[in-house]
N, C-alpha and C positions, 0 to 999 in steps of 0.2 A: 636548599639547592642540592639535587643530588646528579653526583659526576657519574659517569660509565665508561669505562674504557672500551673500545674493538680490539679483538683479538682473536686469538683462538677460543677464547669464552668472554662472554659477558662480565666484565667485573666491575665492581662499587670502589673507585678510587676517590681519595680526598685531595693528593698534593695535582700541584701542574704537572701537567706531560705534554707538552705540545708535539712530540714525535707521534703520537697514535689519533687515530681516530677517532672523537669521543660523544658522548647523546648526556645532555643538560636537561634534566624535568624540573620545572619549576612553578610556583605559583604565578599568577599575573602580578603581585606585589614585588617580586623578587628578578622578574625578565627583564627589567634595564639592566641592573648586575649583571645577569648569564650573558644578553648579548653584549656587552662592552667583554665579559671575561673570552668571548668565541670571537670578537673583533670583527664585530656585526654591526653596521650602523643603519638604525632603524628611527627614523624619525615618525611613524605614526605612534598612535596610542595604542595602549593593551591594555582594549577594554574586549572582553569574552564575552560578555552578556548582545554585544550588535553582531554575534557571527549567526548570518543566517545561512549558508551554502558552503558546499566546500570546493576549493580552488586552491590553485596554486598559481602566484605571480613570480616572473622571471627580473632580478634586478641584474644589476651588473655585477656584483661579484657575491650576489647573495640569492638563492628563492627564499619566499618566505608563501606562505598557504594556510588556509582555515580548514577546519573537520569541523562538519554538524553533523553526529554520528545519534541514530536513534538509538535508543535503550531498547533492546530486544522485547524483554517484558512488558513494556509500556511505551509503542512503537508512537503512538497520537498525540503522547503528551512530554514525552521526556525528552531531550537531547544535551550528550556529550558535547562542550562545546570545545575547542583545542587550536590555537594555533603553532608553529611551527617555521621554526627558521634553518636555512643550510646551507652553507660555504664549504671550502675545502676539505675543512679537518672537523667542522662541529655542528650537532644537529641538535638544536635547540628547541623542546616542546615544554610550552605555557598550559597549564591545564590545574585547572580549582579543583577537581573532584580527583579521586586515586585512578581513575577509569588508565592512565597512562603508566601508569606505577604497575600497577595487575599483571598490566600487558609487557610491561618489563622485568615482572616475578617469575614472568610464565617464560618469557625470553633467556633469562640466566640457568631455566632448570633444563633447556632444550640444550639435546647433543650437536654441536656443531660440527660439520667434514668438512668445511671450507674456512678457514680465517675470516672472520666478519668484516667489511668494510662497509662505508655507512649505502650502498647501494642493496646488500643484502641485509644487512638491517632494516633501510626503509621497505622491502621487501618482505620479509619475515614479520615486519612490526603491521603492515596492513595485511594480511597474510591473516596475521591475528584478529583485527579487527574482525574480517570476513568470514572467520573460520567456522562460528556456527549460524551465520545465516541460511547456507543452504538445509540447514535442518529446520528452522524458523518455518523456511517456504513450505517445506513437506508437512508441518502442522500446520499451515494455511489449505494445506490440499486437501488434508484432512474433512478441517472444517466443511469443505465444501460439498466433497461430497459427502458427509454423512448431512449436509442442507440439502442436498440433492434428493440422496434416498427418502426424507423425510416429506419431502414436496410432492416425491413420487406416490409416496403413499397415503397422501391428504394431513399428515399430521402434524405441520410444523404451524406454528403461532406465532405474532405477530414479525414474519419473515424481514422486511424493510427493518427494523430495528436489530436484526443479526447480521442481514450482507453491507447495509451501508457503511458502519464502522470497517468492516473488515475491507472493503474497496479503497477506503480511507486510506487505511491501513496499507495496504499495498503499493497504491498510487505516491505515498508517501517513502517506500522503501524505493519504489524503481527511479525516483526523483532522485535520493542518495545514490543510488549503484550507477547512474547515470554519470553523477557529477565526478566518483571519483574514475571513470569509467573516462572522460572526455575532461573534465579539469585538472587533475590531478596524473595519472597516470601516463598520460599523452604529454603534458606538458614536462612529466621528470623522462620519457622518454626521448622528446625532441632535443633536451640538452643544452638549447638555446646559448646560456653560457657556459658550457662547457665543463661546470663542478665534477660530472659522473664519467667515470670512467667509460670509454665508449665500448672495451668488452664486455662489461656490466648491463648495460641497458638492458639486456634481454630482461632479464628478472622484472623491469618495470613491464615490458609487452606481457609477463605473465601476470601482473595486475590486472592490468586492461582485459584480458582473456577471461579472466575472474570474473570480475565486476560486471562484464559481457554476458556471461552468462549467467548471474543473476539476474541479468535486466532481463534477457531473456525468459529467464523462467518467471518474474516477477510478471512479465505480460502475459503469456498463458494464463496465470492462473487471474488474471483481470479480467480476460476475456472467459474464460472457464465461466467466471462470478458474473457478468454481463451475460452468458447463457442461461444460468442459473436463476438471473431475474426476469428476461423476456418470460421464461418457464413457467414462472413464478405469475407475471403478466397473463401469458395467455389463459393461465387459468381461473385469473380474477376476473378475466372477456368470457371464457367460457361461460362463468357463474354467471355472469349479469347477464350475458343474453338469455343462457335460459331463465331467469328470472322474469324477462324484457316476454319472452315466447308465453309464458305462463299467464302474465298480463297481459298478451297478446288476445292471446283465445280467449278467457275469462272476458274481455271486452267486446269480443266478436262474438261471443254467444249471448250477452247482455243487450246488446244493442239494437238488435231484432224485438227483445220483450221489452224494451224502452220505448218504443215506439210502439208496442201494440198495448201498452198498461197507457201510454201518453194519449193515444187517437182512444181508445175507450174509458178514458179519464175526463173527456169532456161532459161527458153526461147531456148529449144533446135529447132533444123529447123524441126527436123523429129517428130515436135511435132501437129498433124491436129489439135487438140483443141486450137491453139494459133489462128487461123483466125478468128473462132464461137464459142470457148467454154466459154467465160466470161459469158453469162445467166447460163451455165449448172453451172461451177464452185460456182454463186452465189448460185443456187438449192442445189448442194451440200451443201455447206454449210449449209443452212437452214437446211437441212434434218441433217446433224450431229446436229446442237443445240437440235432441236425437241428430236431426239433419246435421247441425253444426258439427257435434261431434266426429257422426262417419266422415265426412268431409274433410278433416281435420285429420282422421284416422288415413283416410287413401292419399293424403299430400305428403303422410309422415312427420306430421307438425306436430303431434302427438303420440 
């Protein structure tokens, strides 16, 4: 269990102080402790492994909320799982992996100008979270367009197995910015019971503002990747029709000597051209290609 005090700096306390403010990180083996020591009464279970979304629920003299937080690096398959509890004086995060600890390394070495209380803390602490996602998205831009230029130029391969992960990929982060966006942020805003100080809230609307516009920008670039695959589309229609065009005429110029090799194929007796007509027959022929072709030539079919 490790304590933290609010204050004018983050610091690593061991004894009781119930005068100050304080943030409990703890494993999921150890959160009955923390919340009986925060005088937090939580009757479900703390199991991590069923949090699928993140939310925040409003009790009566407590919120308690879940983070499904992606791994940047591995956006499809990994996720942060965290819950989190908060009352008056103490804010209690449940988290197996150090991902909450980092984020409280990186919290003790930042300069503070305002005294922390736990509204700028929860502030500063998803703040954290967030902080290099908008770089995330500008290497998704990336991606696409240099998928773009490469499309443009005929040289990209097997295309569907590069944008469909990466739509994955995105569709999965706008799901997250969404939640903490409308679950979380909204609901420590409206205050419900009353924990957060009401000149504080603002800090939570700069959440919401946040997360806002990564959803934002997380849509753009979804629809970016959706232009990028019609793109992709039309020129898989282009190929095949002309493919379709090529068979087209190859068929219509065949199908005139199909019928004159089939009606001279009968070998009837009362037929003169079976003695001397194989030049003509060949003549013919020629003369249907030729025809076909100019015709082909002035419709622009070819």
């Amino acid at each position: 269990m490790d304590i933290y005090k609010l204050g004018k700096k983050i610091e690593t306390i061991t004894l009781v102080d119930n005068k100050s403010s304080q943030v409990i990180i703890v494993n999921s083996h150890q959160a009955m402790n923390a919340l009986a020591y925060a005088n937090i009464t939580y009757d479900g279970d703390i199991q991590l492994s069923s949090i699928r979304y993140c939310r925040v629920e409003t009790q009566e003299e407590y919120m308690s909320g879940s983070l499904y937080i992606p791994k940047l690096l591995d956006v499809s398959h990994y996720r942060y799982k965290i819950l989190i509890f908060i009352n008056k004086n103490y804010i209690v995060i449940v988290d197996d992996s150090d991902f909450s600890k980092r984020i409280m390394n990186r919290l003790q070495m930042k300069i503070l100008h305002h005294e922390e209380s736990k509204e700028l803390f929860l502030y500063h602490f998803f703040i954290q979270i967030l902080n290099r996602d908008s770089e995330l998205l500008s290497r998704y831009k990336k991606q696409i367009m240099d998928m773009e230029e490469k499309l443009l130029n005929r040289q990209i391969s097997q295309f569907q197995n590069h944008i469909m992960p990466l739509k994955k990929e995105l569709l999965t982060l706008r799901e997250y910015y969404d939640e903490i966006m409308d679950n979380m942020a909204r609901e420590f805003r409206d205050n419900e019971n009353d924990i957060f100080e009401d000149d504080l809230l603002k800090y939570f609307g700069n959440i919401y503002d946040r997360a806002d516009r990564l959803v934002s920008k997380t849509s753009f670039l979804l629809e970016y990747a959706r232009q990028i695959s019609d793109a992709y589309q039309a020129q898989l229609d282009t190929k095949q029709n002309n493919n379709m065009q090529v068979l087209t005429v190859i068929s219509t110029i065949f199908l005139p000597l199909s019928l004159i090799t089939s009606w001279y194929g009968m070998n009837f007796e009362n037929m003169p051209e079976l003695e001397s007509g194989y030049p003509y027959i060949i003549l013919l022929s020629l003369i249907v290609i030729v025809v076909c072709i100019l015709i082909f030539k002035i419709k622009n079919i070819i």
